[in-house]
N, C-alpha and C positions, 0 to 999 in steps of 0.2 A: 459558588466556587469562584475563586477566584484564579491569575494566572500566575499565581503562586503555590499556590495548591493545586492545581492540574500534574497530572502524571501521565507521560507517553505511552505505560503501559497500561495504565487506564482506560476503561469501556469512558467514552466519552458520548452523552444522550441529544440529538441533535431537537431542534425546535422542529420539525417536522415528524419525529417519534423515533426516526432511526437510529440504530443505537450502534457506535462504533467499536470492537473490542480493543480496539486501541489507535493510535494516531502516527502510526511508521508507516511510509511510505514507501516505494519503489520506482523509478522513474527507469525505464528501457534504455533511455540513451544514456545512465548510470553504467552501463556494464558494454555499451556499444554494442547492443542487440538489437538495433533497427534496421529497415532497410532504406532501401534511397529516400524514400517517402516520409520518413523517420514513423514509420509504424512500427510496432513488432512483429518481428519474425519469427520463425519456430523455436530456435533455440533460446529466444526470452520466455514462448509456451512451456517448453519442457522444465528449466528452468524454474520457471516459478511454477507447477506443475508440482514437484517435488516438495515445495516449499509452504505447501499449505497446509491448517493445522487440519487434525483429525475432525 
């Protein structure tokens, strides 16, 4: 495959066997739900919490 043919919502198979259901990310400090530390906090839990597939 090349990175022309790659698709984001594509399962993507890593060299170590893991297999990705796809390649969207999320980064916490995207929505400013860290805290001082820049960890997440509860409400980036809950959050994504909701957002996961079945």
């Amino acid at each position: 495959m090349t990175a022309l043919d790659a698709r984001l919502d594509q399962p993507l198979d890593l060299p170590c066997g893991l297999r990705l259901p796809n390649r969207l990310a999320k980064a916490a400090l995207s929505e400013a739900l860290a805290d001082g530390g820049n960890d997440p906090d509860e409400r980036l839990v809950t959050l994504c919490a909701g957002s996961q597939p079945p």
